[in-house]
Backbone and ligand atoms as CSV (ligand in chain L), in Angstrom:
chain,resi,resn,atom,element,x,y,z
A,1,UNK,N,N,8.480,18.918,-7.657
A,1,UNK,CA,C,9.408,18.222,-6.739
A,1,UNK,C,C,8.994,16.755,-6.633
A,2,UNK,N,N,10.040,15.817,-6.856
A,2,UNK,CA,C,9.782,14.353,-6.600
A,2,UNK,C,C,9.849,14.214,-5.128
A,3,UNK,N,N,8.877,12.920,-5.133
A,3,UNK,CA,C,9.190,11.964,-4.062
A,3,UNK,C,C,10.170,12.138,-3.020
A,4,UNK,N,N,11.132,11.450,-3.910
A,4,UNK,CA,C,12.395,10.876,-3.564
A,4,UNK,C,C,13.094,12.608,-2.735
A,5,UNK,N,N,13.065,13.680,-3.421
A,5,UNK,CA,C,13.178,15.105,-2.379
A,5,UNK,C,C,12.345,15.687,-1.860
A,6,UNK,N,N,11.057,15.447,-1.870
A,6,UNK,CA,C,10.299,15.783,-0.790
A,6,UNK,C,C,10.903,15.498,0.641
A,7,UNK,N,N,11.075,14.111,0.492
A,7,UNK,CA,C,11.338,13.027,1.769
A,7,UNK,C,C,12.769,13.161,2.144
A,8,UNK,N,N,13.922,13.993,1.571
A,8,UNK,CA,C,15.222,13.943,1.348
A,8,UNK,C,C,15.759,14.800,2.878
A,9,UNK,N,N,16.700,14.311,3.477
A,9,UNK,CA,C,17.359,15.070,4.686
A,9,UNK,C,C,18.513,15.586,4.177
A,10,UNK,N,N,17.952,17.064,4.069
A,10,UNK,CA,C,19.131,17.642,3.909
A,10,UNK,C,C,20.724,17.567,5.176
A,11,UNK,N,N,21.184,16.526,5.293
A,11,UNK,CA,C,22.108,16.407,6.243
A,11,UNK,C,C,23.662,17.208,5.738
A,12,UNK,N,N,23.977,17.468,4.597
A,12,UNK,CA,C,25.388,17.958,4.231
A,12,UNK,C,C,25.405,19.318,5.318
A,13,UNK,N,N,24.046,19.957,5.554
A,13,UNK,CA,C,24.040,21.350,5.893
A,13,UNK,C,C,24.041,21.367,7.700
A,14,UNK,N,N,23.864,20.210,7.893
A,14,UNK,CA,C,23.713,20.155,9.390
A,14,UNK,C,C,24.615,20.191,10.061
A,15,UNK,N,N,24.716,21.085,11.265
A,15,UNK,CA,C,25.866,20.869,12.467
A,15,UNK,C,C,25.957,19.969,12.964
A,16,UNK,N,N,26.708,19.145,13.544
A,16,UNK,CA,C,26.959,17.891,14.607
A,16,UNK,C,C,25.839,18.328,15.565
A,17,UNK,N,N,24.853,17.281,15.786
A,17,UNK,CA,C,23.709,17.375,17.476
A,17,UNK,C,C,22.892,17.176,17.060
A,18,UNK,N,N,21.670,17.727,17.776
A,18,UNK,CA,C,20.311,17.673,17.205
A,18,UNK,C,C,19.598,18.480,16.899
A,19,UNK,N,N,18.704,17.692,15.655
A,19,UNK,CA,C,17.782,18.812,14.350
A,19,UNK,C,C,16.475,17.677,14.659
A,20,UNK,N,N,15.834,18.888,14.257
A,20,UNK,CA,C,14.645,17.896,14.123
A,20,UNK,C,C,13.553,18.798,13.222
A,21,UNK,N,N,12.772,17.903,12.570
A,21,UNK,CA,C,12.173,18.415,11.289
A,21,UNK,C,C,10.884,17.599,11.101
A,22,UNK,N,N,9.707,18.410,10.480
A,22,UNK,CA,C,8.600,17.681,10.067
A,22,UNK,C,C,8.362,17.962,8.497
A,23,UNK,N,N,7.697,16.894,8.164
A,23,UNK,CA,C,7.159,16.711,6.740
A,23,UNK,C,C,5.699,16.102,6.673
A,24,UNK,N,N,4.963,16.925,5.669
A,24,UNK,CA,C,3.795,15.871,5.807
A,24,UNK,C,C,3.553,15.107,4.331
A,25,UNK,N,N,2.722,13.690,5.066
A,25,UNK,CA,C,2.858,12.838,4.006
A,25,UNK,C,C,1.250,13.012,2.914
A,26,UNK,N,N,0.957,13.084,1.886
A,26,UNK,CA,C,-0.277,12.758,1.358
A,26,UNK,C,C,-0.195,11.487,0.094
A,27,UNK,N,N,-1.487,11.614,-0.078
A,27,UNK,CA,C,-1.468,10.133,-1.299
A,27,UNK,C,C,-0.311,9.884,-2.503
A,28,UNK,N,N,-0.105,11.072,-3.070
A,28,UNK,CA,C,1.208,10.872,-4.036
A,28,UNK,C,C,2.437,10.266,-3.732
A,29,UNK,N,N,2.662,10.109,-2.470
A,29,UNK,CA,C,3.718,9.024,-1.746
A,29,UNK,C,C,3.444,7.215,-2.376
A,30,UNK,N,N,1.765,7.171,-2.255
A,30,UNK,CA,C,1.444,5.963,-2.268
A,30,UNK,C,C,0.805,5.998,-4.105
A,31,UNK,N,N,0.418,7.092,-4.403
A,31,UNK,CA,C,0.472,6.589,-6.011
A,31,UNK,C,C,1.871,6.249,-7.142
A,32,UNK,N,N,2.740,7.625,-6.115
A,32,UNK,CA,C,4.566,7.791,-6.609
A,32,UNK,C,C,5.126,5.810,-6.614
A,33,UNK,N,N,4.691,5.417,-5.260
A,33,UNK,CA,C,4.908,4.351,-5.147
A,33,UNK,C,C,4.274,2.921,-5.748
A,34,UNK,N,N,3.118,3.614,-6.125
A,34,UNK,CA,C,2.387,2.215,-6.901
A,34,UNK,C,C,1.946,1.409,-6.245
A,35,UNK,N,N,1.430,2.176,-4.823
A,35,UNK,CA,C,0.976,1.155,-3.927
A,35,UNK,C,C,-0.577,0.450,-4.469
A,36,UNK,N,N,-1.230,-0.956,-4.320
A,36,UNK,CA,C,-2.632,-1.174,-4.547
A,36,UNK,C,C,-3.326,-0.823,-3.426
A,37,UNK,N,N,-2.509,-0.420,-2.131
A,37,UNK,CA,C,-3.300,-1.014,-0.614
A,37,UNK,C,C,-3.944,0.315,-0.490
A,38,UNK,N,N,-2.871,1.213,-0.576
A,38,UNK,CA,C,-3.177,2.233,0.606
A,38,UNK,C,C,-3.923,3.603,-0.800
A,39,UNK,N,N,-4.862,4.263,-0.618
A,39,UNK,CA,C,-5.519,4.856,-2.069
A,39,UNK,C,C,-5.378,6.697,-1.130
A,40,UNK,N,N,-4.979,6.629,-0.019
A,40,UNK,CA,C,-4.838,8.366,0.353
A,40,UNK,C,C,-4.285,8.261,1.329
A,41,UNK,N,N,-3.965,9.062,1.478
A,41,UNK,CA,C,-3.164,9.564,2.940
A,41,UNK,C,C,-2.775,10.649,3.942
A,42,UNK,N,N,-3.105,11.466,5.087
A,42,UNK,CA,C,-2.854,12.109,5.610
A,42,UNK,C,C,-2.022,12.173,6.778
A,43,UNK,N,N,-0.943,12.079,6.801
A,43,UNK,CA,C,0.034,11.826,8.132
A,43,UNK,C,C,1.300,13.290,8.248
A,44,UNK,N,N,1.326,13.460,9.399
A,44,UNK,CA,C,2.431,14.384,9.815
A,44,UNK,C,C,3.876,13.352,10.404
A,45,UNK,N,N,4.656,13.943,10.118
A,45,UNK,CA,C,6.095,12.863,9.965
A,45,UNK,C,C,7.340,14.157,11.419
A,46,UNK,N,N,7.304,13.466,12.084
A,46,UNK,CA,C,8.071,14.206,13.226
A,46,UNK,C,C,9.609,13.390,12.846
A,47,UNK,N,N,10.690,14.450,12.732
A,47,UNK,CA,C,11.811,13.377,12.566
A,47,UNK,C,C,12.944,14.212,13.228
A,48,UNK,N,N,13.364,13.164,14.446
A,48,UNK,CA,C,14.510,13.763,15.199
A,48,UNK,C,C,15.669,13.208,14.721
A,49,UNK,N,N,16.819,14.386,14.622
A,49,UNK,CA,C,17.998,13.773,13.994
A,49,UNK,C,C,19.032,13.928,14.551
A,50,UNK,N,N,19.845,13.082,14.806
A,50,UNK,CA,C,21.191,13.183,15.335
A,50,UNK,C,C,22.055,13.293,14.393
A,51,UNK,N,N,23.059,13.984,14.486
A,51,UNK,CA,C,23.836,14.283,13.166
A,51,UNK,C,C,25.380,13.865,13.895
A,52,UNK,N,N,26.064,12.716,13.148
A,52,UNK,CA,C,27.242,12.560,13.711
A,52,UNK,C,C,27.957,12.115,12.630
A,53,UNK,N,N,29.647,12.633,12.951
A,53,UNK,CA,C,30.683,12.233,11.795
A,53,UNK,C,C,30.716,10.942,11.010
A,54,UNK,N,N,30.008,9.527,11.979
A,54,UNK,CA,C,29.956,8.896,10.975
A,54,UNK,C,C,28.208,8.204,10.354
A,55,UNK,N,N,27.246,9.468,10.359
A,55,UNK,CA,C,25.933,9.482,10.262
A,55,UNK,C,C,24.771,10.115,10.635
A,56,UNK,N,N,24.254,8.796,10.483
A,56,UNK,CA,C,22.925,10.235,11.239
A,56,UNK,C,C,21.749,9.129,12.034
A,57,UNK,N,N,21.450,9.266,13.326
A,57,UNK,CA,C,20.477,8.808,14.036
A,57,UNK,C,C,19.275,9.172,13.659
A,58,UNK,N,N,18.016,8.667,12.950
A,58,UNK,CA,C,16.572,9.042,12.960
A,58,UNK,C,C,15.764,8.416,14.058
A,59,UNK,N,N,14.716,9.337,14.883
A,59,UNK,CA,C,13.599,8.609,15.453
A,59,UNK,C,C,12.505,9.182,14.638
A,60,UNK,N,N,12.004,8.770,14.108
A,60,UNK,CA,C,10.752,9.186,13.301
A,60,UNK,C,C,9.344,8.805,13.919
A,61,UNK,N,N,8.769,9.936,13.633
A,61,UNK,CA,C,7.091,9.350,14.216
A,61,UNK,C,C,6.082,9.695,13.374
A,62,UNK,N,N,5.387,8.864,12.964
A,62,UNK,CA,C,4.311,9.391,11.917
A,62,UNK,C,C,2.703,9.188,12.377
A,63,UNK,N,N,1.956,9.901,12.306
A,63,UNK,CA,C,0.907,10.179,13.172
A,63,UNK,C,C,-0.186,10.554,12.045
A,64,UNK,N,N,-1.317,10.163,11.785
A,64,UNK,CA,C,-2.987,10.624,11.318
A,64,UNK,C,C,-3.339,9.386,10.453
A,65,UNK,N,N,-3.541,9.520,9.129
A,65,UNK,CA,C,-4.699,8.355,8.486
A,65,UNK,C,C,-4.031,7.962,7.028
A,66,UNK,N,N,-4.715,6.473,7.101
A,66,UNK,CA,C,-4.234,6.233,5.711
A,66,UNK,C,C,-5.413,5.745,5.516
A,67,UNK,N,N,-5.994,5.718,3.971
A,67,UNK,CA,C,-7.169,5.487,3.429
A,67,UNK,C,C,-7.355,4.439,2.921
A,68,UNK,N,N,-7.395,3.455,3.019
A,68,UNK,CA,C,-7.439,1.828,2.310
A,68,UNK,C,C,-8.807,1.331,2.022
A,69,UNK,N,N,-9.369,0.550,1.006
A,69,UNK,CA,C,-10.418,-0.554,0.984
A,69,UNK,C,C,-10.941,-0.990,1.836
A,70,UNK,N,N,-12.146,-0.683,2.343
A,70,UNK,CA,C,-12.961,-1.818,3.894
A,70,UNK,C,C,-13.268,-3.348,3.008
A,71,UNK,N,N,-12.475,-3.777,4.128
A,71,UNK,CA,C,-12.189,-5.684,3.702
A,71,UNK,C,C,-13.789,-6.126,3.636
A,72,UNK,N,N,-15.228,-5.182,3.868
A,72,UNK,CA,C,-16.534,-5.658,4.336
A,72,UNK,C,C,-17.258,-4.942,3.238
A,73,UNK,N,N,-16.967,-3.553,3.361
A,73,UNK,CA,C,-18.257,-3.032,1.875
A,73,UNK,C,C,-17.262,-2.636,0.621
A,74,UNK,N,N,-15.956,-2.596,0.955
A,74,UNK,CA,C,-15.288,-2.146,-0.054
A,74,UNK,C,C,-14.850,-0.642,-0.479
A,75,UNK,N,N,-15.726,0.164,0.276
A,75,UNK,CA,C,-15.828,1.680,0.365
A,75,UNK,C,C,-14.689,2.061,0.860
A,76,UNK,N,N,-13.929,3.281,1.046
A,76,UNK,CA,C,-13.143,3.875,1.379
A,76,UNK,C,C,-13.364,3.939,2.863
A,77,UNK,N,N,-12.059,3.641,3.899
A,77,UNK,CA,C,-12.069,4.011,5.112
A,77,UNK,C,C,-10.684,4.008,5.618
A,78,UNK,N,N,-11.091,4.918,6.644
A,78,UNK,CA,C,-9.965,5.710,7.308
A,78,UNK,C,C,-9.275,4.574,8.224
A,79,UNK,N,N,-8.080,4.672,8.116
A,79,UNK,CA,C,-7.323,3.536,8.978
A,79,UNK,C,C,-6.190,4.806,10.158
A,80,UNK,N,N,-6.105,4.700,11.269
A,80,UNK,CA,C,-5.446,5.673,11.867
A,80,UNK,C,C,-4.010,5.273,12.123
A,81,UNK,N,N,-3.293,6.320,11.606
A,81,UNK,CA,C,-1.709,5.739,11.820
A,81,UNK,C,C,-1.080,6.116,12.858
A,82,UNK,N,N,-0.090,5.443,13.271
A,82,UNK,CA,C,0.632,5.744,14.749
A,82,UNK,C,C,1.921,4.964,15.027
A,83,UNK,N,N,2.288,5.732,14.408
A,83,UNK,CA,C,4.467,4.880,14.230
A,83,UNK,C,C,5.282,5.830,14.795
A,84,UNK,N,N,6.266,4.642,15.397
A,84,UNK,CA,C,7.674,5.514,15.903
A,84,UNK,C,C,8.428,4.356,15.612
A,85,UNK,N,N,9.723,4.688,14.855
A,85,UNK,CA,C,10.523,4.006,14.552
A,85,UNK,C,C,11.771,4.710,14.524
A,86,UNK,N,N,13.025,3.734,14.258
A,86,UNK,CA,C,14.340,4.734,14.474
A,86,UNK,C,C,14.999,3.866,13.135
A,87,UNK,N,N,16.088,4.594,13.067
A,87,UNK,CA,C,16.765,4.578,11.223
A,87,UNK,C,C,18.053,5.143,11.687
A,88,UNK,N,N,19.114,4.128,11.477
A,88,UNK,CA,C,20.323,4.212,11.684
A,88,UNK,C,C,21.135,4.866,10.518
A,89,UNK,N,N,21.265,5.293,9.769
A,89,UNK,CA,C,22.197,5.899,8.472
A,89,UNK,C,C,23.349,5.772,8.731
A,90,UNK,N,N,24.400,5.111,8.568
A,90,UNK,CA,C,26.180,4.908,8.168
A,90,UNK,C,C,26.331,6.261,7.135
A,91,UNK,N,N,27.905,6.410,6.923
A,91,UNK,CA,C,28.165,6.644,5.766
A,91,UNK,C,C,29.125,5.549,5.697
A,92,UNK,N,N,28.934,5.180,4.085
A,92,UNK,CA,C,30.116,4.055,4.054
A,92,UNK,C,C,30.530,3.856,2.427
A,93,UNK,N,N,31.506,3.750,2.223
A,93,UNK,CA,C,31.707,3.492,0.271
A,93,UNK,C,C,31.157,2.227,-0.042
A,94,UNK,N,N,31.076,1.017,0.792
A,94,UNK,CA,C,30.839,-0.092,0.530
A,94,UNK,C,C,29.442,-0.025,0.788
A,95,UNK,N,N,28.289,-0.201,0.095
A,95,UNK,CA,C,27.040,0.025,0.418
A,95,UNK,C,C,26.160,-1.012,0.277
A,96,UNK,N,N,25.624,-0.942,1.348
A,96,UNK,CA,C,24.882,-2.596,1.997
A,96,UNK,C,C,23.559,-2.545,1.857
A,97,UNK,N,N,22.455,-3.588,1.344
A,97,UNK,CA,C,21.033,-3.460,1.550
A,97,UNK,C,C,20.754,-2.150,2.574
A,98,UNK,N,N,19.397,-2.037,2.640
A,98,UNK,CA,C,18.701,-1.104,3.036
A,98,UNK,C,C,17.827,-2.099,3.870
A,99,UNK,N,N,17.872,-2.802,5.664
A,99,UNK,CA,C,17.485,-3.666,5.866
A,99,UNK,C,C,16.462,-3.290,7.203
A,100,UNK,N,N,15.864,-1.927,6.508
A,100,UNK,CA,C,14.869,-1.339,7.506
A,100,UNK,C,C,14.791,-0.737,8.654
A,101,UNK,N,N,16.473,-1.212,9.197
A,101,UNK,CA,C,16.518,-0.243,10.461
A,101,UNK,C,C,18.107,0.351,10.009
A,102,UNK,N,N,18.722,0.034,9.282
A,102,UNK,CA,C,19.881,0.389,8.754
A,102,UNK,C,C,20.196,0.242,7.598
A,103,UNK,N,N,20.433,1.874,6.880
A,103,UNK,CA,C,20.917,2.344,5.811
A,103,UNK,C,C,22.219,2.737,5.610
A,104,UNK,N,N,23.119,2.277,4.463
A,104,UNK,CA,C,24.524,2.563,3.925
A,104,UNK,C,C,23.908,3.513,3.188
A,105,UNK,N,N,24.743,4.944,3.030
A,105,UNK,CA,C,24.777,5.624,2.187
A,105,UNK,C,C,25.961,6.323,1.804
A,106,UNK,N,N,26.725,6.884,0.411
A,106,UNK,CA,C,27.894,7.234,0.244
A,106,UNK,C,C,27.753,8.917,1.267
A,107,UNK,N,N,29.070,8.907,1.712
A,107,UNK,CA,C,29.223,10.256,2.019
A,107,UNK,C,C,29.052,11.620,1.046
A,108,UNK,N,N,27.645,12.472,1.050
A,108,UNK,CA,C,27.456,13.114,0.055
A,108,UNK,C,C,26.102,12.678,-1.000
A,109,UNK,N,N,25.828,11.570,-0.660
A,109,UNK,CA,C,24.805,11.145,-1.462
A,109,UNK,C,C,23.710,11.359,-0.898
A,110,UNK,N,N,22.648,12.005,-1.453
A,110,UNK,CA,C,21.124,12.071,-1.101
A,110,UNK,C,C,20.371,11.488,-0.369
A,111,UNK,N,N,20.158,11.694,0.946
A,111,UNK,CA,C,19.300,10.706,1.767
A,111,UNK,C,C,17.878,11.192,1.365
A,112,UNK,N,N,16.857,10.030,1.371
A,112,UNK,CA,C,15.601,10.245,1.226
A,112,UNK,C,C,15.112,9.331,2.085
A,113,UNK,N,N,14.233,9.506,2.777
A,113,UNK,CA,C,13.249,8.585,3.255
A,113,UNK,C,C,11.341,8.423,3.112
A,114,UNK,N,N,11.742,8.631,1.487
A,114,UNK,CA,C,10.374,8.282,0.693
A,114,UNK,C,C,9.776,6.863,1.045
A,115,UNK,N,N,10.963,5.864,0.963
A,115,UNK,CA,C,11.099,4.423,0.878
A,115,UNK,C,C,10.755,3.886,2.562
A,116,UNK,N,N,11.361,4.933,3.266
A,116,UNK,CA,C,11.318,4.158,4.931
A,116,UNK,C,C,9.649,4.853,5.135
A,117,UNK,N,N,9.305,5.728,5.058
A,117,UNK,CA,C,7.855,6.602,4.995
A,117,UNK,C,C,6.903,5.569,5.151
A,118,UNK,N,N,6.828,5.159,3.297
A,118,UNK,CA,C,6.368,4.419,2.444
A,118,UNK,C,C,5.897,3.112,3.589
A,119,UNK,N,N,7.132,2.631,3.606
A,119,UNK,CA,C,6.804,0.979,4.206
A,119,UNK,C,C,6.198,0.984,5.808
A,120,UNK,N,N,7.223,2.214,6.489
A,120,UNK,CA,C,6.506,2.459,8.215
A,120,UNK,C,C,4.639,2.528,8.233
A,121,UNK,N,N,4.147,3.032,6.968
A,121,UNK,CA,C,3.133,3.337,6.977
A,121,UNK,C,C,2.125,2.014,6.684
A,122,UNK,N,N,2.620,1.235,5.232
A,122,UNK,CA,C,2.271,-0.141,5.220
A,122,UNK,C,C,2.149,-1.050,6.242
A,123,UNK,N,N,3.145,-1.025,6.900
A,123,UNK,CA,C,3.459,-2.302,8.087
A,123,UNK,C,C,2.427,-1.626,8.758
A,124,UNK,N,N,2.167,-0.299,9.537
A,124,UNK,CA,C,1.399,-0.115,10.542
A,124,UNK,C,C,0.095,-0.235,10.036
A,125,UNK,N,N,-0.592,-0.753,8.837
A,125,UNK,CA,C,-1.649,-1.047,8.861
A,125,UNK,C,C,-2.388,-2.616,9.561
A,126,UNK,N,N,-3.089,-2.432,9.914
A,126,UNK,CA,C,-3.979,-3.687,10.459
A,126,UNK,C,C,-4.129,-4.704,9.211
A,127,UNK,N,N,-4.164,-6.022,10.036
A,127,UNK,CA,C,-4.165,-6.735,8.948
A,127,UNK,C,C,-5.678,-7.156,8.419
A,128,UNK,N,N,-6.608,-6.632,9.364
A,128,UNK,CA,C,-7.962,-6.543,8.931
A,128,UNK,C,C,-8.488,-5.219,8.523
A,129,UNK,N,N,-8.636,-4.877,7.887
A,129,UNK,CA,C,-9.255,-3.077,7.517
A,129,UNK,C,C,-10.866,-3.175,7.262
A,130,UNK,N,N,-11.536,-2.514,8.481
A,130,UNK,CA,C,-12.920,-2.704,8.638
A,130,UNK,C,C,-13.371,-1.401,8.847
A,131,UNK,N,N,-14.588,-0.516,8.667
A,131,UNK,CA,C,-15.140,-0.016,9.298
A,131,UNK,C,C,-15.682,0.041,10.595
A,132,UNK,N,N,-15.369,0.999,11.625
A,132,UNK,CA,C,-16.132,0.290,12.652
A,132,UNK,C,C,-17.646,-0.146,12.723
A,133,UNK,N,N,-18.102,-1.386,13.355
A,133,UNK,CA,C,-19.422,-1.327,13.279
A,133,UNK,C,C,-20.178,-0.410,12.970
A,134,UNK,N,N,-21.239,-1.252,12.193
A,134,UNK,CA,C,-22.498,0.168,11.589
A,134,UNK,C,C,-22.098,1.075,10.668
A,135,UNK,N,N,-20.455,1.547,10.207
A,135,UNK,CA,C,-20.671,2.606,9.669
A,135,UNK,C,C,-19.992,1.904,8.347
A,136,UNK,N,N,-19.975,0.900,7.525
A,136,UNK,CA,C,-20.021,0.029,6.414
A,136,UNK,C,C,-20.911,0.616,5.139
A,137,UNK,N,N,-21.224,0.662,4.149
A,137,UNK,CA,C,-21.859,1.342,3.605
A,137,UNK,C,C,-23.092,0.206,3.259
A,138,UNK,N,N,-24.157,0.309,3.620
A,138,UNK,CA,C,-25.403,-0.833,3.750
A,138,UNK,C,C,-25.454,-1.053,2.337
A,139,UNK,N,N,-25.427,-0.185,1.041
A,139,UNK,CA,C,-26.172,-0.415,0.026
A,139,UNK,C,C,-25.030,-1.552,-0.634
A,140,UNK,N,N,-23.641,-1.265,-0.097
A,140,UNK,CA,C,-22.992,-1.957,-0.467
A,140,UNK,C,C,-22.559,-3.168,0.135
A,141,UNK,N,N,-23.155,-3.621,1.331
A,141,UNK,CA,C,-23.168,-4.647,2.259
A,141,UNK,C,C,-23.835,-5.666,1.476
A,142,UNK,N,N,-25.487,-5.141,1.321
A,142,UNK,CA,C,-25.927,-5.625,1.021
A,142,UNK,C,C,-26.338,-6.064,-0.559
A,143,UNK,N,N,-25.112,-5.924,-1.417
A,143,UNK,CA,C,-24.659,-6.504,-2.749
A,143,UNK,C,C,-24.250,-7.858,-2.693
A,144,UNK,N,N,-23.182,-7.381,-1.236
A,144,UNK,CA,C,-22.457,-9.108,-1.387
A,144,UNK,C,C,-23.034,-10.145,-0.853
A,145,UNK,N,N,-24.178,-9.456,0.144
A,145,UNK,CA,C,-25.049,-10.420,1.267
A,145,UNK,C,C,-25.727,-11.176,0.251
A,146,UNK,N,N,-25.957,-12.760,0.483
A,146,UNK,CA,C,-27.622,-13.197,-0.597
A,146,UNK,C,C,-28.763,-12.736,0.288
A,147,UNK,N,N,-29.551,-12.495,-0.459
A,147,UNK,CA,C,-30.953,-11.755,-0.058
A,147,UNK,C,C,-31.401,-12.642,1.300
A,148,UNK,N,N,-31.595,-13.874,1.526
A,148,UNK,CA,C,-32.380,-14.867,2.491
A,148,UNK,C,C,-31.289,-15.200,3.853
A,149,UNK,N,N,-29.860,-14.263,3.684
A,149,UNK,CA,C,-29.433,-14.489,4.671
A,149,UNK,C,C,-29.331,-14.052,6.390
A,150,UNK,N,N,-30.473,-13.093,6.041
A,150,UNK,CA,C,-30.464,-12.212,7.221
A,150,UNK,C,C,-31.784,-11.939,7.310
L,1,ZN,ZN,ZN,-16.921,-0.901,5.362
């Protein structure tokens, strides 16, 4: 199974109201994607849906860890994720960018939200990615340190 249907809302099958559904995310999201940043991932994806004649309301919440580069030893560390965002879906024949909080899609055509996942998870990273104090990996601290500086 790709990506692109892992992440896919099955909406053709839905009654008018509310559904709500979880998915969980791991690293093949971010290798599928070719990300450099993010190297693993563990997040649970809560997604409430409103289902209406002309769309579909998402509040999405994505919750646990993404694994990125420490900006200090370089080692692998856990970055904790914590998003809620909402995603408007149209249906419409005329189909418009995808401008992060609102998606055109044809009536009948495949919704996925591999792509909204993907980026909710990027943006919520810090723009510094550190270990917390002390727990840096020393042998590798002290590669980049010059010897007489400490
Ligand atoms: Zn570190």
């Amino acid at each position: 199974m790709g990506i692109a249907q892992k992440y896919s809302i099955a909406y053709h099958a839905m009654t008018k109201g509310h559904h709500s559904l979880d998915v969980a995310v791991d690293g093949e999201l971010f290798r599928e994607m070719e990300s450099t940043e993010v190297k693993d991932a563990a997040c649970d994806v809560h997604i409430e849906v409103e289902r209406m004649e002309s769309g579909l309301n998402l509040q999405v919440a994505i919750t646990g860890k993404a694994v990125v580069e420490c900006d200090r030893c370089l080692e692998d560390c856990d970055i904790p994720i914590d998003f809620n965002g909402e995603l408007a879906v149209r249906f419409s024949d005329t189909v418009s960018d995808y401008d992060g909080e609102q998606m055109w899609i044809a009536q009948g055509e495949e919704l996925s939200l591999a792509q909204y996942i993907y980026e909710s998870i990027i943006i919520s990273l810090p723009y510094r990615r550190v270990h917390a104090d002390g727990e840096c990996n020393p042998d590798m601290l002290a590669r980049f340190t010059p010897a007489n500086n400490e």
